[in-house]
N, C-alpha and C positions, 0 to 999 in steps of 0.2 A: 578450261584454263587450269593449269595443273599447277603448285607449289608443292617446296620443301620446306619444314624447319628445320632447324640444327640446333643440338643444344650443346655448350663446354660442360663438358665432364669435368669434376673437382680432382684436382687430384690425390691420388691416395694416401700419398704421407703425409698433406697437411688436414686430412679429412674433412676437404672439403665438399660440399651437395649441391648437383647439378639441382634445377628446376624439378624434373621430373623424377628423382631421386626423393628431393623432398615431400611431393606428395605420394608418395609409396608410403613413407616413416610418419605421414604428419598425423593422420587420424584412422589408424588399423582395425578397430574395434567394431566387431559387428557389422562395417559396411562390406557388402557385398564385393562392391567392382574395388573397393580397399584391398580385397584381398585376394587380386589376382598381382599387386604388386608387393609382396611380401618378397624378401631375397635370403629367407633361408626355408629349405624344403627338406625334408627325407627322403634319402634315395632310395630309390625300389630296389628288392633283392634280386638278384637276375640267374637266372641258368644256365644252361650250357648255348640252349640255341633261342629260348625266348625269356623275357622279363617276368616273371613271377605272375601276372596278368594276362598273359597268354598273347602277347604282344611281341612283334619277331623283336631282335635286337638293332635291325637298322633305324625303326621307329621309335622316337621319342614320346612319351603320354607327358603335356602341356597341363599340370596341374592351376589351379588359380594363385596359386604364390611361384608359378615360372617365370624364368626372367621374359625383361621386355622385348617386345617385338615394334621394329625400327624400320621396316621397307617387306614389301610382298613376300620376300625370298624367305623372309624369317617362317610364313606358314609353309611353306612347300613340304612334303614329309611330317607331316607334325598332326600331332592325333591326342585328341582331351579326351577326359574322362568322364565326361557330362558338358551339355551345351552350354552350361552357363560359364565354365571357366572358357570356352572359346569364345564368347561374349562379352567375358571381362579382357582377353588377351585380344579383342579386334577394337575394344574401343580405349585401352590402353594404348594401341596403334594408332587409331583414330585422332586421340588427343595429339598426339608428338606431331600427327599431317595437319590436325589444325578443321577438323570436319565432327561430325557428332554422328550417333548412330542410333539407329531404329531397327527394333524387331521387326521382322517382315512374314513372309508365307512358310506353311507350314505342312509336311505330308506324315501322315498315319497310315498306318500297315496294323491291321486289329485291332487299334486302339493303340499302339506303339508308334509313338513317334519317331519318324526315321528321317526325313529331313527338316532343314530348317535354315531360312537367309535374312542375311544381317546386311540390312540398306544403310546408304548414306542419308541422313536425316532430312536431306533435300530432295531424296525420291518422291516421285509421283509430279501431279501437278493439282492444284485446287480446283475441287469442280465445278460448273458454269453455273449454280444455282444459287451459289454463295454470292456471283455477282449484280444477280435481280432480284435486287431484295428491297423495294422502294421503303418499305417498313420503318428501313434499319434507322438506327438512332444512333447510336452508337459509331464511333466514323473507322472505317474499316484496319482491318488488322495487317500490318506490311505483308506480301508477299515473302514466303517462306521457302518453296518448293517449285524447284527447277526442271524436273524429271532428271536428275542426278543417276547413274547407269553406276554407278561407284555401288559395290556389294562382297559378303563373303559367304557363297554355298559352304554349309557341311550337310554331310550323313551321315548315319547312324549304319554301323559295321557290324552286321548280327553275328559275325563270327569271329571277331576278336572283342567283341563288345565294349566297343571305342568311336567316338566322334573322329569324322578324320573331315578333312579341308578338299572341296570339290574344284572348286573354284574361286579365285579373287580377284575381284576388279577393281582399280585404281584409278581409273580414268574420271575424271570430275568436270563438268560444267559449267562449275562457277570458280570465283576467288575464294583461297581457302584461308584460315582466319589465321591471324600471326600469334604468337606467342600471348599476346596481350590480352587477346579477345577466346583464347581460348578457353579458359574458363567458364565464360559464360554462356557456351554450349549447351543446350539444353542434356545431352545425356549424361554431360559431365557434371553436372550441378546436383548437388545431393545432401541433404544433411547427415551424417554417422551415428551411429548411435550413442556415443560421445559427445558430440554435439548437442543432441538434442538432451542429454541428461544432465548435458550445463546451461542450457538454456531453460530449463523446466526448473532447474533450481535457482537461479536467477530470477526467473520470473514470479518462484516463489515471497523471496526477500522484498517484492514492489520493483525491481529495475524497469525501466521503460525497454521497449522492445529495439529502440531507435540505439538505444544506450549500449543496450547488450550486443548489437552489432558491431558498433563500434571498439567493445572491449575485446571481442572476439578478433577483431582484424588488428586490431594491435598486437596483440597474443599468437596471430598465426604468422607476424611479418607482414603483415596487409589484405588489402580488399581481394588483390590478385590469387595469396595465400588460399586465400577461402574455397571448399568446393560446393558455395550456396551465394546467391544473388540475398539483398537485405527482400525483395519478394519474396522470396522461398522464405526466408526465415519468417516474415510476417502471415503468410499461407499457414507456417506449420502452426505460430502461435494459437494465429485463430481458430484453426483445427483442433488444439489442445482445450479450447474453452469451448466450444462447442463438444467435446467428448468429454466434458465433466458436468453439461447440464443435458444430459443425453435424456432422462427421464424429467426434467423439467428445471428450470431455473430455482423453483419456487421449492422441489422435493430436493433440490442436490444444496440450498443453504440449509433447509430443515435438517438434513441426515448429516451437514457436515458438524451443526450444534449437537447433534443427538454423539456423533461421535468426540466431542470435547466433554461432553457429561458421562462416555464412559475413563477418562482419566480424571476428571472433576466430579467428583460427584455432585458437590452442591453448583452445579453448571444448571440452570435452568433456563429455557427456551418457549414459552407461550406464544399461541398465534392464532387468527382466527381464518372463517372463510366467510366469501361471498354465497349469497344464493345460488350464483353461477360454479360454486365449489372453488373459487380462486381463493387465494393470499390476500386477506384482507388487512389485519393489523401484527406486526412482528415484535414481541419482545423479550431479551436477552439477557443475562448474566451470568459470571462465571463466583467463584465462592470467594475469590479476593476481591470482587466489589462488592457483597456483601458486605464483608469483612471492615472494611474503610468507610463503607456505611455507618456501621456500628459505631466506629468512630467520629465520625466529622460528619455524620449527619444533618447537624444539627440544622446547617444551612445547605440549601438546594438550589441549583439553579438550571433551569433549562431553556432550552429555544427550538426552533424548528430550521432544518436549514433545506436549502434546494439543491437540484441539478446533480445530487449525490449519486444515483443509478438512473437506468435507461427507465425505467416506468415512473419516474418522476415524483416517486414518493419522499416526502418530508423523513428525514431523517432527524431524530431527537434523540442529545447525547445530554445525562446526566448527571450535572457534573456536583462538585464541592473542592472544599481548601483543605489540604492534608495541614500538619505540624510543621511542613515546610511552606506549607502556604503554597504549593506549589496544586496544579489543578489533580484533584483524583477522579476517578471514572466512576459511576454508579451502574453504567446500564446503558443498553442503547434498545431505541425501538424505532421501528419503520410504520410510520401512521397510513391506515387506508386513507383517514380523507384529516382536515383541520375541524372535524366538528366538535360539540360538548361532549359527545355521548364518545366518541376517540379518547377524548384526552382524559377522560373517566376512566374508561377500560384499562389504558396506561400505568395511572396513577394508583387504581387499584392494585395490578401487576403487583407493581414494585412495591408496595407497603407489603401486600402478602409473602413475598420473599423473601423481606428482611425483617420478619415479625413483629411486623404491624408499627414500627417503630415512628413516630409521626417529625417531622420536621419543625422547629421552630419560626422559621424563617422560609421562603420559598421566593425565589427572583428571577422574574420572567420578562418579557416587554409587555406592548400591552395591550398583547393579542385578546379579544373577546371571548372568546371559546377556551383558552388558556383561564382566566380571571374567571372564569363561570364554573369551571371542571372542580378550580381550588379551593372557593369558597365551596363545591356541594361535597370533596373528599376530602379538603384541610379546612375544616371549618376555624381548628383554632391557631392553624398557623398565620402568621404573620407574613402578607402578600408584599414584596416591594417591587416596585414597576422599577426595570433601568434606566438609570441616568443618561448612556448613551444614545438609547432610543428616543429618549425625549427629547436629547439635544439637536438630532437628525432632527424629528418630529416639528420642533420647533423653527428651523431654518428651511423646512420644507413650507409650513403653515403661515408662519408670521413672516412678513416683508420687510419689518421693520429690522436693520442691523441692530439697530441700538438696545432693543428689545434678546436680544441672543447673549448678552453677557450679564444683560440682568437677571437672566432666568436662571443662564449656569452659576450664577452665585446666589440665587433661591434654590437651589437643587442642593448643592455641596455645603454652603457656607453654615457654622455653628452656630445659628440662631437659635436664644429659646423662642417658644412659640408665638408671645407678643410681638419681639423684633421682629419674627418672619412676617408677620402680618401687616403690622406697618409700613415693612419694607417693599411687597407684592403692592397693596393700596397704592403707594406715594410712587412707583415704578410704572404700576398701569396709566395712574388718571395724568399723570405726563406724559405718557407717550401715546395717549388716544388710544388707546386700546381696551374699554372699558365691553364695548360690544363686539369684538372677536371673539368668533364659536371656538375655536380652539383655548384660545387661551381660558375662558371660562369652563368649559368640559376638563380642563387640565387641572385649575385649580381647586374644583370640584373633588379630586383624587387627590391632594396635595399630604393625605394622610399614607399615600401608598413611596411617595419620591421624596419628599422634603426632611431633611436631616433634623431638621426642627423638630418634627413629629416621629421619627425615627431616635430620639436620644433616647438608649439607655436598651435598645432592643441588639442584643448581639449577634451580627450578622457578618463573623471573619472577616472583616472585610472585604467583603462582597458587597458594593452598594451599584454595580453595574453585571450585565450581561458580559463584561469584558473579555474575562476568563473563558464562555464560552466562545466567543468570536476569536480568540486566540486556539480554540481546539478545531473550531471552521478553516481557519488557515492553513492552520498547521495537516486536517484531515484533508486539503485539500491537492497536499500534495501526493497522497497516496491514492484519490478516488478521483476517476472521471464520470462523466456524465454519460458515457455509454455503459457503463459499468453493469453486469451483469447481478444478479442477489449474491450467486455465492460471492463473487470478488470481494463487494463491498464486504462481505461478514468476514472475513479473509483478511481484507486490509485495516477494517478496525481494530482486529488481533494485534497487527503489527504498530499499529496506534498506541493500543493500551502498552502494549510491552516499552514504547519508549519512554511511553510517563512513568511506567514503573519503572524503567532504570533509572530517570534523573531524582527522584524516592530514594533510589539505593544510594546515586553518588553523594546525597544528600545528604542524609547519614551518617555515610562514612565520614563526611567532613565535619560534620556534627560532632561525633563520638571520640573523633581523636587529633582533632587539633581546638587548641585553645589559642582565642582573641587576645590580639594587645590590651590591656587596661589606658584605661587615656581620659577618663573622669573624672579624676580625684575621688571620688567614694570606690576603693578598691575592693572592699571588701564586699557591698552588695553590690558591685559589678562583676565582681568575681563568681559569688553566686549567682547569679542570673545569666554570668556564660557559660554555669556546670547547670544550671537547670533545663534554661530554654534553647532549643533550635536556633541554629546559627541566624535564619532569614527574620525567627521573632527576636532573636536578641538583637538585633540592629535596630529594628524597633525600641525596644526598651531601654536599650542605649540615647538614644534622642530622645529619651526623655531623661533618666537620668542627666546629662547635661544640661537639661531645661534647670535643675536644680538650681545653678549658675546665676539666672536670668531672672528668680523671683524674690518679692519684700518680703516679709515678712512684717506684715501689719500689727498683728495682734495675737494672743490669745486668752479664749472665752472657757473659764471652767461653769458646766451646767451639772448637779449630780457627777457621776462619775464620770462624764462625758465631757474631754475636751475640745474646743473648739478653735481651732487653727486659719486666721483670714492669709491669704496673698494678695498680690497684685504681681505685674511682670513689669519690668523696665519700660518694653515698649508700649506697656496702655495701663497706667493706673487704675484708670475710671472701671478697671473690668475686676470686681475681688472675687475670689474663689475662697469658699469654706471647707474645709476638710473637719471631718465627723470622728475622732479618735476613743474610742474606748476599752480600757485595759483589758474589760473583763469579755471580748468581744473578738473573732477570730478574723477581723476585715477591720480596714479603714475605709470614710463613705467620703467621696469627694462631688461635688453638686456638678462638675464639668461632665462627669459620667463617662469618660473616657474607657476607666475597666468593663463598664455595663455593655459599651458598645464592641471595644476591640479586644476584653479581653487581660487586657495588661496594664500595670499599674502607671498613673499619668505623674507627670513632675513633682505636683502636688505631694499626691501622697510619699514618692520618694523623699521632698523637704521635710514630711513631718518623720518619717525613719530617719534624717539624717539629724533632725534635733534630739530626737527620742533615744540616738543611739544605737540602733539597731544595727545589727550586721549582715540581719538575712531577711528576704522578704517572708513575711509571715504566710502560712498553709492556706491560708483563707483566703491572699489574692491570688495565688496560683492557678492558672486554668489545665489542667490536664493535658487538653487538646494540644498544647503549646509546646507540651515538654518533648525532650529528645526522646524519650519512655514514654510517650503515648503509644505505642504500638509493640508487641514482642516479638524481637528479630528474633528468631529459631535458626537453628543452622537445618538448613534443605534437608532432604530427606536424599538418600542416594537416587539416582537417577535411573527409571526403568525401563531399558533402549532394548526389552525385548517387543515390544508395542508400535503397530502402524501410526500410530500420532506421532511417536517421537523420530518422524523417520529424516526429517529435517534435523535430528541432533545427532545422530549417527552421519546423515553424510558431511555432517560441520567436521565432526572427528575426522571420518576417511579423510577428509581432504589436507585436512591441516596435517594428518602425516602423510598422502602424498605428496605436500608441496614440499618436503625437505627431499623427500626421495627424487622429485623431478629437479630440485635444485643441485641436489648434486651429479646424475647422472648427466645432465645437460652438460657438466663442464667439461668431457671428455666424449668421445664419438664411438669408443667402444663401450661403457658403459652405459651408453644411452641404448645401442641395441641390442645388451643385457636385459636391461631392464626393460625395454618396448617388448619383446620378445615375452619375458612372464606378464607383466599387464596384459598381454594380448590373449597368452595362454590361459591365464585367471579369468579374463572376461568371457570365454568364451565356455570357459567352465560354468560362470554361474548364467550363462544365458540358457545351457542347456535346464539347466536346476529350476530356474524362472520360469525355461516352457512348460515347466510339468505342472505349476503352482495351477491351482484354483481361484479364481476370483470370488470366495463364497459370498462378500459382502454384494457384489450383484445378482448373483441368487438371493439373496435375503433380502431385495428391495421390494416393497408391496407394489401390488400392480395399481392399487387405486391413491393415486396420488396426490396430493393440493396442485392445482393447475396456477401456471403462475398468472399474476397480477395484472390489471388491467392498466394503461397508462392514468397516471392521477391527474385532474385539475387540481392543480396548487393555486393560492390566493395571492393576489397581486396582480398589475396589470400584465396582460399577453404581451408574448414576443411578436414584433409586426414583422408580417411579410412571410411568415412561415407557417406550414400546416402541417404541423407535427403534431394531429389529434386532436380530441376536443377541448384542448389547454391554450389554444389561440384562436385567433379569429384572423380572415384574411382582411385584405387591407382594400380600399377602391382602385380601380383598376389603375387610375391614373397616379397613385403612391406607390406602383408593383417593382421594384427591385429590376432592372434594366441591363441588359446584355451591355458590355464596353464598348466593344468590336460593330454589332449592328443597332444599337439602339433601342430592341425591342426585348419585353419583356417576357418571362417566361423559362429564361432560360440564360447561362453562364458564357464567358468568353470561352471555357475550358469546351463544350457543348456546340459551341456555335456553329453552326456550318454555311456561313456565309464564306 
C-alpha cells in the first residue's frame, strides 16, 4: 500500500514555516541528520568542463545542508560526497513519505567500502525463534517488520570519488505513517546535541526528568515539535547517571567532595570501609558550616531520616538556629548502620573539624544508640529528647485520649519543678495509669523533655526536633529513594544553597528596613529594632508590650540590690521578682526567660521602664541575636576559569543568549542570522572539545571504595516486598494479589491471563 504526504509551504513574504522547514531551523547543532537540512551551502568552484572535484558539470555533489529531496526523481543524477549525507538526504525523504530507515548491507573492495543500502525500517521479517520462546515473561513486543522491498542502492565512484545513487525503490507494503506519527519513527527520533546540553543542565538544578519534558515541548511548539519521544529522553537520562558512576557510586561522591575541597579548602569529607572494602560511614562539610558552627553552635540538633538513596542508608543532617532563627546546616553524614559505636565516629567527626568546639545543648528523639553515643562524646552537654517524638510516642503508647493533652502540657507548660510534680502525680492516679510501662520509663527521663527541669538552660528555641523534620520535607523534595550516592551529595548542595539564600534575604531585610514603633516605649523599642534581627525582634516586641499588662507590687531594697515584685492582670496569685543592681551588668528575673531564650522578658523591660532606661544594657544582649552576629564580606570576585564553576558560566552564556534569541526570533531574517553563527560557533568549539583530554579520568585510582551494601534501618519492615535483608516476606496467604486473576505473585501490568 503506497501514500503521499503533502506539506503547505509558508509563504515567502510573510515568512511563514512549513512543518518540515521548521525542523531543518529548529535544533542544527551538532546533530548529524540536522545537518543535511541546513538551506545555505557554498557553492563549489567549477571549471570549464568539470566542478573543481573532478565531477563532470551535468552531476550535482548533494552535500548534508542540500536542499530537500520530495519524490524518487529528486535522486536520479545526483552524487554525495560521503554516504552519510546520502543517508541524511534519503531519510530527510523518508520523513516527508512518512516511513523510517535503516542501515542495511554493505560491500568492500580492500577494505574500501564501495557499496552500501539504505532499507525501509520495515525490511526483513522476525525470525521463527523469537516465536518459541515458552520462557518469555515479558508479553511480546508488536510486530515491527513486514519484508518492506522499499530501499536506496549507492556506490562508491573510484573515479570521480563520489557516492552516486544505484538504485531506488519506493514501493511499500504497508500503511505509511501520516504527518502526525511521523515523528515518532524510530530513525527520526534523536536527541541534538543542544538538547541534550539543556537537559544536562536542568537536570543539574534538581528538575524532574517528567518536568523537563514537558518544558521542552512547550518551547519547541509541542510534543510533535520534538525529534525525541519522553523514552528517549528518559533512556538518555539514565545513561547520563550511569556514566557518572562509571567507576562506582561510592568513588564518583568521594571524588566529587574531593573536588569541592579543591575550591574550598576547608571542605572536608571523612569516610570509612567495610571489611568487604565497601562505604561504610560518610561524613561532610564544606568551610561555611563550619563557620555558622562557630556561631550558633551552641545548640545542636540531629535525627536520622530514611529512604534518602537506593542502599537505604540513614541520612543525618546537622542542623542549629542562625540569628535569624532560621534553620543552618552543620554537616551531613550517611551512617553504615544506627549503632553506638556509628554515631560515636559521627560525633567525633564533626567536633574534630570544628575544633573541638563542644555543644551546650544537643536535641535528638529518643533513639538508644543516639542517647548512649552523647552521653560517652558530650558528657557535659545538656541532652534534650523532642517534644514531638514524644507526643507521637505517647498517642502511639497510651490509649488513653485524656492522657494526650495532659502530657502536652507537662512537656511545654512553665512549671517550676514542684508544680510539674504535683501536676504528673494528680494526672496519673486519675487516669489509672500509675502501672503503664511507657509512661513510667518516660517519666523516669522527665529531666531530658520537661520545661520544668529545662528552665534557665539556653536551647534557641529549639525544644523540638521540629526544625529538622522541616529540613526532611523540604530535602524531600530534591531526593528519591532510588537515588544514587553521588545524586544525593548533589542535591544536598542545592539544599544547603537555599537555606543560605533565605540567610541572605534575611539580612537584607534586617539591615535596611526599619519596623514600625507601636509600643509606647519608643525609645527601647527603637533600640532593639537597630540591634536585634527582624525574626528575634518580633519576639522582643511581645514582650515589650507584656509591659502593658503587669502590677507593680512592690519594691524591696536589700544592700545595693533592688528588688522589684509583679504580678500580670490575668493571674495575680503568680508574682515575679526581678534582681536589679546598679553596680551589676544584667538584671535577674526568677521566670528565667533570658536564661532560656536569650532575650529580655517583660519583667525586666518594666523595671528599664521605671528606672528610666533608654537602651537595653550590654549584659542582656546575646550576640547570637544581633543583625552583627555574623561578618557580611563583600564576595570575592568570581573564578569562572575552574571546572566547578562550570554551572556559573553556563548561568551567564544563557542569560545573554536569551536576549539574543529574544530578539532575533521577532524577525525571520535575523533569526537565520543568527542560527547560521550559533551553528558556526558550535561547531567550532566541538572541534576544540574533540581535542581536550579528559585528565581527571586518567587521574582516577584504580583501587576504589566499592559501594555500599543495602542498610537494614530500624523500625518495622515493609510487608509484602523483598527488597533485601531490610524486610521479611509475608505468609503466603497476606501475598499482594494480581486484580485481573486473583493469584499472587505477580501485577495486573504482568498478568497473562
Amino acid at each position: 500500500m503506497d501514500s503521499q504526504v503533502h506539506f503547505t509551504v509558508g509563504d515567502d513574504d510573510s515568512g511563514g514555516l512549513s512543518e518540515d522547514e521548521y525542523f531543518r531551523i529548529s535544533s542544527p547543532i551538532g546533530d548529524d541528520e540536522d545537518d543535511s537540512f541546513e538551506s545555505d551551502s557554498e557553492t563549489a568552484e567549477t571549471g570549464d568542463e568539470t566542478h573543481g572535484n573532478g565531477v563532470r558539470p551535468s552531476q550535482e555533489i548533494c552535500e548534508a545542508d542540500a536542499p530537500g529531496f520530495r519524490s524518487t526523481e529528486d535522486f536520479l543524477d545526483k552524487v554525495f560526497s560521503t554516504e552519510e549525507d546520502a543517508y541524511a538526504a534519503y531519510k530527510q525523504f523518508a520523513r516527508l513519505r512518512g516511513f523510517g530507515v535503516r542501515k542495511g548491507d554493505v560491500a568492500r573492495m580492500n577494505g574500501l567500502l564501495v557499496r552500501r543500502d539504505f532499507f525501509c525500517h520495515r525490511q526483513g521479517t522476525r525470525h521463527e525463534k523469537h516465536y518459541d520462546r515458552p520462557e518469555r515473561v515479558r508479553e511480546e513486543k508488536p510486530e515491527s517488520r513486514t519484508g518492506c522491498s522499499a530501499k536506496l542502492k549507492i556506490y562508491y565512484d573510484l573515479q570521480d570519488q563520489v557516492w552516486k545513487v544505484r538504485r531506488i525503490d519506493d514501493n511499500h507494503n504497508h500503511p505509511l505513517a501520516t504527518t502526525m506519527f511521523s515523528h515518532l519513527l524510530p530513525s527520526h527520533r534523536n536527541l541534538s546535541d543542544g538538547d541534550k546540553a539543556q537537559v544536562d543542565s536542568l537536570k543539574k538544578f534538581g528538575i524532574a526528568t517528567s518536568k523537563i519534558m514537558a518544558y521542552m515541548a512547550g518551547q519547541s511548539g509541542g510534543y510533535r515539535m520534538l525529534r525525541f519521544t519522553k523514552r528517549d529522553l528518559y533512556n538518555y537520562v539514565h545513561s547520563q547517571r550511569i556514566a557518572q558512576i562509571i567507576n562506582g557510586d561510592a568513588a564518583a561522591a568521594i571524588s566529587y567532595l574531593e573536588g569541592k575541597a579543591n575550591t574550598d579548602m576547608m571542605t572536608v569529607a571523612r569516610y570509612t570501609n567495610t571489611a568487604e572494602n565497601q562505604l561504610g560511614s560518610l561524613f561532610w562539610a564544606d568551610g561555611q558550616m563550619m563557620a555558622d558552627y562557630q556561631l550558633f553552635g551552641d545548640v545542636l540538633a540531629f535525627d536520622a531520616t530514611y529512604r534518602s538513596n537506593k542502599y537505604k542508608k540513614p541520612l543525618v543532617v546537622f542542623s542549629g538556629s542562625n540569628h535569624h532563627k532560621q534553620t543552618a546546616i552543620f554537616g551531613f553524614a550517611l551512617l553504615e548502620d544506627e549503632e553506638v559505636r556509628t554515631y560515636k565516629w559521627v560525633l567525633l567527626n564533626i567536633l574534630d573539624v570544628i575544633e573541638n568546639k563542644k555543644p551546650s545543648v544537643v536535641v535528638t528523639d529518643g533513639d538508644k544508640a543516639m542517647r548512649a553515643a552523647i552521653a560517652d562524646v558530650l558528657p557535659l552537654s545538656r541532652h534534650r529528647l523532642c517534644g514531638w517524638h514524644l507526643e507521637k510516642n505517647c498517642v502511639l503508647r497510651v490509649k488513653e485520649p485524656e492522657f494526650r493533652k495532659v502530657f502536652k502540657k507537662a512537656v511545654y507548660a512553665n512549671f517550676d519543678a514542684t508544680e510539674f510534680e504535683e501536676y504528673w502525680s494528680t494526672a496519673v492516679e486519675s487516669l489509672g495509669l500509675m502501672n503503664n510501662s511507657w509512661v513510667k520509663s518516660t517519666y523516669e527521663l522527665r529531666h531530658s523533655w520537661a520545661t520544668a527541669y529545662l528552665r534557665g538552660t539556653f536551647c534557641a528555641g529549639c525544644r523540638t526536633t521540629s526544625r529538622y523534620e522541616g529540613i526532611n520535607a523540604f530535602v524531600k523534595g530534591f531526593l528519591k529513594s532510588t537515588n544514587s550516592l553521588l545524586e544525593l551529595v548533589q542535591s544536598l548542595d542545592r539544599v544547603v544553597k537555599d537555606y543560605r539564600n533565605n540567610e541572605v534575604t534575611a539580612q537584607f531585610y534586617s539591615s535596611y528596613y526599619t519596623p514600625v514603633l507601636t509600643t509606647g516605649l519608643d525609645k527601647i523599642e527603637l533600640f532593639a529594632a537597630k540591634t536585634y534581627t527582624r525574626a528575634v525582634f518580633k519576639e522582643v516586641r511581645k514582650q515589650i508590650k507584656g509591659v502593658g499588662s503587669l502590677l507593680l507590687l512592690g519594691k524591696d531594697n536589700i544592700s545595693t540590690t533592688s528588688v522589684y515584685k509583679f504580678s500580670s492582670v490575668g493571674n495575680r496569685r503568680r508574682v515575679r521578682k526581678v534582681l536589679y543592681d546598679p553596680s551589676e551588668p544584667k538584671i535577674e528575673c526568677d521566670c528565667m526567660l533570658w536564661n532560656s531564650e536569650g532575650i529580655p522578658c517583660c519583667h525586666i523591660f518594666c523595671v528599664m521602664k521605671y528606672e528610666g532606661w533608654d537602651e537595653i544594657p550590654p549584659g542582656l544582649i546575646v550576640r547570637r541575636w544581633c543583625k552583627d552576629a555574623k561578618e557580611w564580606t563583600e564576595s570575592e570576585t568570581c573564578n569562572i576559569s575552574g571546572h566547578n564553576n562550570c554551572l556559573l558560566r553556563y548561568g551567564t552564556l544563557c542569560s545573554a543568549m536569551s536576549v539574543v534569541a529574544k530578539l532575533a526570533s521577532d524577525d525571520v531574517f535575523d533569526f537565520f542570522l543568527v542560527r547560521d553563527a550559533v551553528t558556526s560557533l558550535a561547531r567550532r568549539l566541538q572541534v576544540r572539545r574533540g581535542n581536550t583530554i579528559d585528565h581527571e579520568a586518567s587521574e582516577r585510582q584504580q583501587d576504589v571504595v566499592r559501594d555500599p551494601a543495602v542498610t537494614r534501618t530500624k523500625g518495622a519492615p515493609k510487608r509484602g516486598r523483598e527488597t533485601g535483608s531490610s524486610t521479611t516476606a509475608e505468609p503466603e496467604g497476606k501475598r499482594r494479589c494480581c486484580t485481573c486473576c486473583g493469584r499472587p505473585g505477580h501485577t495486573k501490568r504482568t498478568c497473562m491471563s
